[in-house]
C-alpha positions as CSV (number, residue, x, y, z in Angstrom):
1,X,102.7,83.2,79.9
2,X,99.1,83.7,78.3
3,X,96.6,85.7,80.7
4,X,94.2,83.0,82.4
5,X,90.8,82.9,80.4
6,X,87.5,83.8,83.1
7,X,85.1,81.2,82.5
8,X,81.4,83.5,83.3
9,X,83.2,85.5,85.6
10,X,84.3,82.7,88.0
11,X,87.5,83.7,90.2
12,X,89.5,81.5,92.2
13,X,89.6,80.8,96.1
14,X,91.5,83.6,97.5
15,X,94.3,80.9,98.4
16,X,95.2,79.7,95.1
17,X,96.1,83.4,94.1
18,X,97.8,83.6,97.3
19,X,100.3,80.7,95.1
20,X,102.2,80.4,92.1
21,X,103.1,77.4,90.1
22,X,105.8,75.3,91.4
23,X,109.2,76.9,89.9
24,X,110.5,73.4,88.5
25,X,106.9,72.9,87.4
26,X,107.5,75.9,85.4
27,X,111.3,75.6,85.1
28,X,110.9,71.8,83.7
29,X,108.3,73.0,81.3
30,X,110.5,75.6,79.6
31,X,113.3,72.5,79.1
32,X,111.3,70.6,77.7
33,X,110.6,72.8,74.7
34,X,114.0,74.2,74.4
35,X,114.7,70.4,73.9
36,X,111.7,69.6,71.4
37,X,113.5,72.4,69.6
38,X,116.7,70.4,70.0
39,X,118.7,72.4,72.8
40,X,119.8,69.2,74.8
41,X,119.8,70.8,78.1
42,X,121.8,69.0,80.5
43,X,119.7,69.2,83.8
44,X,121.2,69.6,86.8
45,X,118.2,70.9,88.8
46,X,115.8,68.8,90.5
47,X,117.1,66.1,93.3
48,X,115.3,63.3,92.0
49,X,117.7,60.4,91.9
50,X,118.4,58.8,89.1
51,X,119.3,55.3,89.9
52,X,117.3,52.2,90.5
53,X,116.0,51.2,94.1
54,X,117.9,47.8,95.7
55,X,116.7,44.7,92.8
56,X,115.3,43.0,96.0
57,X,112.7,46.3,96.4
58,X,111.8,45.8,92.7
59,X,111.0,42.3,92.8
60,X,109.3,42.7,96.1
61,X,107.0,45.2,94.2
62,X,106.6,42.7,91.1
63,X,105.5,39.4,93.1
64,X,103.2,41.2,95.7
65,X,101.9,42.7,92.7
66,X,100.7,39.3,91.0
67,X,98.8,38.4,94.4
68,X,94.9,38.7,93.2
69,X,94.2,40.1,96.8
70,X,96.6,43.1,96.6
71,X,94.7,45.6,95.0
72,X,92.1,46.7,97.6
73,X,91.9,49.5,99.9
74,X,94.6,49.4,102.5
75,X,94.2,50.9,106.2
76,X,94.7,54.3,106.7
77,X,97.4,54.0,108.8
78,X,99.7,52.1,106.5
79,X,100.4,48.3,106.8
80,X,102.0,46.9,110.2
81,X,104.8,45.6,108.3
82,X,105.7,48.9,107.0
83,X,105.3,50.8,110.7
84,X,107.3,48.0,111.9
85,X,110.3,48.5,109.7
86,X,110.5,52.3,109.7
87,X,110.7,51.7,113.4
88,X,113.1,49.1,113.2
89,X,115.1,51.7,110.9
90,X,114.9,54.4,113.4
91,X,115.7,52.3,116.6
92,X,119.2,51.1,114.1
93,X,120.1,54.2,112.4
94,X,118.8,57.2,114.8
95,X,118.9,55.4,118.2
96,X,115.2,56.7,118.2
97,X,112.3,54.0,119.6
98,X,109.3,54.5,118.1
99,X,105.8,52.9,119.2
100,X,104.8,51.3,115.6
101,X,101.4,51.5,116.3
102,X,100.5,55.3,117.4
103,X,104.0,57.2,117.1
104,X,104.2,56.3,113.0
105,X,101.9,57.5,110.1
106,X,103.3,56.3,106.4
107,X,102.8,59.3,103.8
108,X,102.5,59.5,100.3
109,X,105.6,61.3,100.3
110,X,106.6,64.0,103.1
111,X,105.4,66.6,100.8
112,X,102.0,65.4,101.4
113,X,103.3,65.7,105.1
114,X,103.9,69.3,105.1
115,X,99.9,70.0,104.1
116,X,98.7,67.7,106.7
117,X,101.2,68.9,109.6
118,X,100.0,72.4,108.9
119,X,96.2,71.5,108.5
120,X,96.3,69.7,111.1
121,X,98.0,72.6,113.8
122,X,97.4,76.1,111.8
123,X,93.9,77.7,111.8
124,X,93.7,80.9,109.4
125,X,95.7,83.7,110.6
126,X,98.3,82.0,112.7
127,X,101.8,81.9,112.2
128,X,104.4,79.8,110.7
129,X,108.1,80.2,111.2
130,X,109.8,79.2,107.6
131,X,113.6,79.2,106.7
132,X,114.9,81.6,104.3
133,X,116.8,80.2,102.4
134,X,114.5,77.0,102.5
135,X,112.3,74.5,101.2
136,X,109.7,76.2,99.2
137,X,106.7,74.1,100.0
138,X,107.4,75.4,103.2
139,X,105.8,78.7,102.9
140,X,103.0,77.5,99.7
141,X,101.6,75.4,102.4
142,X,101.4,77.8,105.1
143,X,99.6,80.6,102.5
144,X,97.4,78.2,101.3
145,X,96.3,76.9,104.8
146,X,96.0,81.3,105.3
147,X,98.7,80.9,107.9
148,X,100.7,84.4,108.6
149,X,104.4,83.5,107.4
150,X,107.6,85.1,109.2
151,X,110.6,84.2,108.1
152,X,113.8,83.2,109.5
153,X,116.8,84.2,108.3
154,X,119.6,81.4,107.6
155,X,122.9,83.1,106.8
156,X,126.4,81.5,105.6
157,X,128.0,83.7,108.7
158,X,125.4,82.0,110.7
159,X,126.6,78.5,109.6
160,X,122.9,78.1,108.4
161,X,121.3,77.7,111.5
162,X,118.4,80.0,112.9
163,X,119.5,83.1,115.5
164,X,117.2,81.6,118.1
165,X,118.2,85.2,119.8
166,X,116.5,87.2,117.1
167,X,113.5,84.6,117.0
168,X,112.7,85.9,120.2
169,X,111.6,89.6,119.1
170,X,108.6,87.9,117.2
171,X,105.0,87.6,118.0
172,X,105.7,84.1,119.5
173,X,102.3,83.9,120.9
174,X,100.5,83.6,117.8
175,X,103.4,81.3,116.3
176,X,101.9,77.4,115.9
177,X,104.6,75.6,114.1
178,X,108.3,76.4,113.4
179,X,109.6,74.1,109.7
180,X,113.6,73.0,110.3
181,X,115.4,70.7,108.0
182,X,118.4,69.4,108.7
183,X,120.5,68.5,107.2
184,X,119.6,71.6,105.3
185,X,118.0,71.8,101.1
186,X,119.0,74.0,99.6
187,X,122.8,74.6,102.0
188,X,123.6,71.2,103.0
189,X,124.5,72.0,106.0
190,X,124.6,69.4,108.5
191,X,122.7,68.5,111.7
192,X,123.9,68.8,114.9
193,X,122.4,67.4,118.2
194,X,123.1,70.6,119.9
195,X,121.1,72.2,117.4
196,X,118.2,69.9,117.9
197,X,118.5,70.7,121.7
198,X,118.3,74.3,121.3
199,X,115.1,73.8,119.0
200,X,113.4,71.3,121.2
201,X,114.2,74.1,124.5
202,X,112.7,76.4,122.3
203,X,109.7,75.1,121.2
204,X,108.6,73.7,124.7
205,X,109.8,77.3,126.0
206,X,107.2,79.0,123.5
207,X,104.4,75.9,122.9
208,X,105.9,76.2,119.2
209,X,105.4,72.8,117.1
210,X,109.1,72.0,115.8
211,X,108.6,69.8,112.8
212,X,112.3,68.6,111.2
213,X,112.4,67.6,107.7
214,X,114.8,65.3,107.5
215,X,115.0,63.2,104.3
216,X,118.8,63.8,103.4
217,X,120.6,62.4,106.3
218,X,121.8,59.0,104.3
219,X,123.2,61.0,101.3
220,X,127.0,61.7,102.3
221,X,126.3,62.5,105.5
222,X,128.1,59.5,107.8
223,X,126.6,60.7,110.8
224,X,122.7,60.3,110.7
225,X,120.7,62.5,113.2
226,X,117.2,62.6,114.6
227,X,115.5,65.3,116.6
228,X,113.7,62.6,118.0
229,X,116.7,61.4,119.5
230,X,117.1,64.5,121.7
231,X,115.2,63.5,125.5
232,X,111.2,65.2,125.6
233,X,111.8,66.1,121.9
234,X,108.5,64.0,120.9
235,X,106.5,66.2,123.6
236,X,107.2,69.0,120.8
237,X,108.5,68.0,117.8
238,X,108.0,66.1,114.7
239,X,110.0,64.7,112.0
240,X,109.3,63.4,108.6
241,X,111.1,61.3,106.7
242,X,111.3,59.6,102.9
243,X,112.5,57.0,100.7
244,X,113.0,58.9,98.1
245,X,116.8,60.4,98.2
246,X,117.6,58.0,100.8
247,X,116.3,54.6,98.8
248,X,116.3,56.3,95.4
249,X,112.5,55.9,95.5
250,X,111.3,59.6,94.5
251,X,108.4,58.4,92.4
252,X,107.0,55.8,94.8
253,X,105.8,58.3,97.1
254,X,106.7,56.4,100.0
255,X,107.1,58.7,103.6
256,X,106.6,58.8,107.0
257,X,105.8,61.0,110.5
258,X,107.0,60.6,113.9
259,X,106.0,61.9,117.1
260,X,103.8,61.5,120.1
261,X,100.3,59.8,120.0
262,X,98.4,62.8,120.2
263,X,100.1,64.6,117.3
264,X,100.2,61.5,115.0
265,X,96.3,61.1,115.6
266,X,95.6,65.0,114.7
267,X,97.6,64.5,111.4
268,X,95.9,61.3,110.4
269,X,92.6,63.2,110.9
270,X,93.2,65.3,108.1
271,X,95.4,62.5,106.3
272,X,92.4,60.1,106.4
273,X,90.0,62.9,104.9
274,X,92.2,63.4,101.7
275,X,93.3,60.0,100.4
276,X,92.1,56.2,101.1
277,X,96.1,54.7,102.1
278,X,98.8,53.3,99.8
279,X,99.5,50.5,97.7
280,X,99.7,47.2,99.1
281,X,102.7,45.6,97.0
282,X,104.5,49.5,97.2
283,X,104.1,49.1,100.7
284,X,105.9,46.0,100.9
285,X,108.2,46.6,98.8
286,X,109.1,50.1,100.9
287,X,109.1,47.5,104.1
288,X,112.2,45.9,101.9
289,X,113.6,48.7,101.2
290,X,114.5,49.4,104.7
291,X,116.3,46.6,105.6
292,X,119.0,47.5,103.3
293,X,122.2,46.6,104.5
294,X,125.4,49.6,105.0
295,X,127.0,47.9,102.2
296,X,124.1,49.3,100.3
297,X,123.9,52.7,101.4
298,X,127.8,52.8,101.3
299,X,127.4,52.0,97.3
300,X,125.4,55.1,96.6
301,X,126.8,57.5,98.2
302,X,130.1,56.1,96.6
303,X,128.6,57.0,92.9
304,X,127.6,60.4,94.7
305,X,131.0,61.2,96.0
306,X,132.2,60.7,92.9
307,X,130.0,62.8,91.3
308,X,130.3,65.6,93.7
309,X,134.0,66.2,92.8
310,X,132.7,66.6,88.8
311,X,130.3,69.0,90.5
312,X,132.7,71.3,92.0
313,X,134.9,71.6,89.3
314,X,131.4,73.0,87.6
315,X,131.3,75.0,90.6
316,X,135.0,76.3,90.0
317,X,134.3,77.1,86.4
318,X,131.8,79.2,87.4
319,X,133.6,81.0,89.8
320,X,131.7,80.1,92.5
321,X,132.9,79.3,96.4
322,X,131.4,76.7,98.4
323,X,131.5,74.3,101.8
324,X,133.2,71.2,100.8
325,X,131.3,69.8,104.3
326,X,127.9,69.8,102.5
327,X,125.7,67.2,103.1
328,X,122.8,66.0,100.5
329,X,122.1,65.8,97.0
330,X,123.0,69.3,95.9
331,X,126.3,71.5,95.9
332,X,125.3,75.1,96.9
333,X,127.6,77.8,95.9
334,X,128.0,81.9,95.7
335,X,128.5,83.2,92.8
336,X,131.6,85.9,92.3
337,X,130.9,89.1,93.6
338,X,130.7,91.0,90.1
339,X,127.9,88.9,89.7
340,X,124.6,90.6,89.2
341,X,122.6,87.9,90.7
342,X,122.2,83.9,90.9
343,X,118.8,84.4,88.2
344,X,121.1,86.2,86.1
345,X,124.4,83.3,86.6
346,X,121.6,80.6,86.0
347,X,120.2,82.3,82.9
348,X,123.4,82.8,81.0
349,X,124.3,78.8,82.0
350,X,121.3,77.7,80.9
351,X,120.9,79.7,77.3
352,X,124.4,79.9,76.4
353,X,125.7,76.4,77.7
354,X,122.6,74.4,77.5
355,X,122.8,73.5,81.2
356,X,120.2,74.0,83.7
357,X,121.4,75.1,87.5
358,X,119.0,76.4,89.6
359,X,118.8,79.8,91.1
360,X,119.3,80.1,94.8
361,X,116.4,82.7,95.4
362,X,113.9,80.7,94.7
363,X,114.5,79.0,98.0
364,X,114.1,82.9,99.5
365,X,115.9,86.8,99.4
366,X,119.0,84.9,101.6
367,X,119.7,82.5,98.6
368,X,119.9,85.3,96.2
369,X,123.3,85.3,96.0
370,X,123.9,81.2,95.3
371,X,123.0,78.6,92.8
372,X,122.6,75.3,93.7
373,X,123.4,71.8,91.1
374,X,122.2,68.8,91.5
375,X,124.3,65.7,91.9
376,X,121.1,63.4,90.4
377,X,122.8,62.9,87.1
378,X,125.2,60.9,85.2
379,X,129.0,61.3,85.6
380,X,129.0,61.6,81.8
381,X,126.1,63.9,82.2
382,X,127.9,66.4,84.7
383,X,131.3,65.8,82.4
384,X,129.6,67.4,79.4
385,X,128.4,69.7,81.5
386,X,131.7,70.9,82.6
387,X,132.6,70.8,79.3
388,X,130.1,73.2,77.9
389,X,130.7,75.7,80.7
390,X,134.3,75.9,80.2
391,X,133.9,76.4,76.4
392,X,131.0,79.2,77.4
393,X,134.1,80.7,79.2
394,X,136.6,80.0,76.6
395,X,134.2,81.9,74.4
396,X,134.5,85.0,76.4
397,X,137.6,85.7,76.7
């Protein structure tokens, strides 16, 4: 990549270099001229899903759109109708009661979340308690709100979930906000309500923020968990959630907080300093979008289970061993042990079959030894990409 020209010797903030470019921003990049120069990479990387929203969410979005009045500035706080259904949705699907007016704040996505969570909690200096392997916004965020990161190891012998024990040799004095997300990008590993319990216990035990990412639980996961739903958990935790795995919705932009009064009211402090609300008709049309039906949510998940299964087989040719339990959009595997590393694994995939699989340490040092596919492409699409990696073997022997 070409050395950054200095315009009259103007640096940078000292947080932007604290940063790198998004890896798929990068990643995606690098496809896209291996394909102008006619590679036809198969991507298997990033968990956007591929498939339409319900047709009633589409046509919602298309007459609200023709309304003259529906292009103004909305409220800050997102449109009743839309509080009222995500609290509708959480009272159905998590057993969760949520006061629509002060314990919901619609996002623009719930990566927009993360920044205002930590703006809103984390002054320069304190610290942040990310998973490794996890979600790399995660620790971005934190370094570009100047936050001191420690990380917390996730292991497979662990089952994935944090060694509260260990946690407890930290500096948890100066620790703010603690980021969980289960069920677990990149692992799928599933949430547990004793696991919420033990979080909750521990953040109340230590005044440590718990905030739960939770946008996966609808995607082959039967069982759908809130650590809201655990008694006192809003007195110290959070939870964001989205529409776009679970309502194939990523490019809407359509998320949501939950918590107590007082912690919703911080965050839409800093939410109502950065942008002026959503769009009306989008809004709306999210509001449908909720109301989907089981029928519905059994549908996708039947085009992902069936997709999955192509998926490990990819993960069998590549010699790779994984949970079968995962939840998610994503099979995670480890590579063979002769393996030098998943960059290396990913690399050869990529340039010598013309499929793109992403490296697990890009999520952190514990997801060096795993790569992770996505299950947000075609059957025919993960087919051919089956294909190419067996012939990539065939090749070598």
């Amino acid at each position: 990549m070409p050395k950054p020209v200095v315009y009259n010797n103007i640096e940078p903030a000292h947080r932007v270099q604290q940063v790198k470019e998004y890896y798929f921003s990068v990643k995606l990049k690098e496809i896209a001229r291996l394909n102008a120069e006619g590679a036809d990479i198969i991507s298997l990387g990033v968990g956007g899903p591929d498939r339409p929203p319900h047709p009633e969410v589409i046509k919602t979005l298309c007459d609200e759109a023709q309304k003259p009045g529906a292009h103004g500035y909305q409220p800050y706080v997102g449109l009743p109708a839309l509080r009222e259904a995500y609290a509708r949705w959480y009272k159905k699907y998590f057993g969760v009661e949520l006061n629509l007016a002060n314990e919901i704040q619609p996002l623009i996505g719930s990566k927009e979340g993360i920044l205002h969570t930590t703006l809103a909690f984390v002054n320069p200096g304190d610290g942040v308690l990310v998973p490794n392997p996890g979600y790399p916004t995660y620790t971005s965020v934190s370094r570009l709100a100047e936050a001191e990161i420690y990380n917390y190891d996730l292991t497979e012998e662990g089952h994935w979930e944090p060694d509260l024990d260990a946690l407890e040799k930290l500096p948890l004095d100066k620790i703010k906000l603690m980021w969980v997300n289960y069920p677990h990008m990149p692992t799928g590993h599933k949430a547990s309500m004793e696991l919420f319990q033990r979080l909750v216990d521990f953040g109340k035990k230590h005044n440590i923020v718990i905030v739960n990412d939770n946008p996966y639980s609808f995607i082959l996961h039967k069982q759908r968990l809130s650590i809201l739903a655990v008694p006192g958990a809003k007195d110290i935790a959070i939870e964001m959630n989205s529409l776009s795995k679970s309502h194939n919705m990523p490019g809407w932009r359509m998320g949501m907080i939950a918590s107590n009064p007082t912690f919703i009211n911080w965050i839409l402090k800093v939410k109502s300093n950065i942008d002026s609300g959503q769009y009306k008709p989008m809004m709306l049309a999210a509001a449908k979008a909720l109301e989907a039906d089981d029928d519905w949510y059994e549908e996708v998940n039947r085009e992902y289970r069936e997709r999955r299964v192509i998926a490990e087989h990819i993960m069998d040719a590549l010699g790779c061993h994984y949970d079968p339990d995962q939840a998610g959009l994503f099979l995670w595997g480890r590579i063979p042990d002769d393996a030098r590393d998943a960059a290396e694994v990913a690399d050869q995939v990529l340039y010598q079959a013309r499929v793109f699989v992403v490296p697990g340490f890009i999520f952190g040092s514990n997801g060096n030894r795993y790569i992770r596919i996505s299950l947000c492409a075609t059957q025919e699409k993960l087919r051919e990409a089956l294909e190419r990696i067996k012939q990539l073997n065939d090749n070598k022997l």
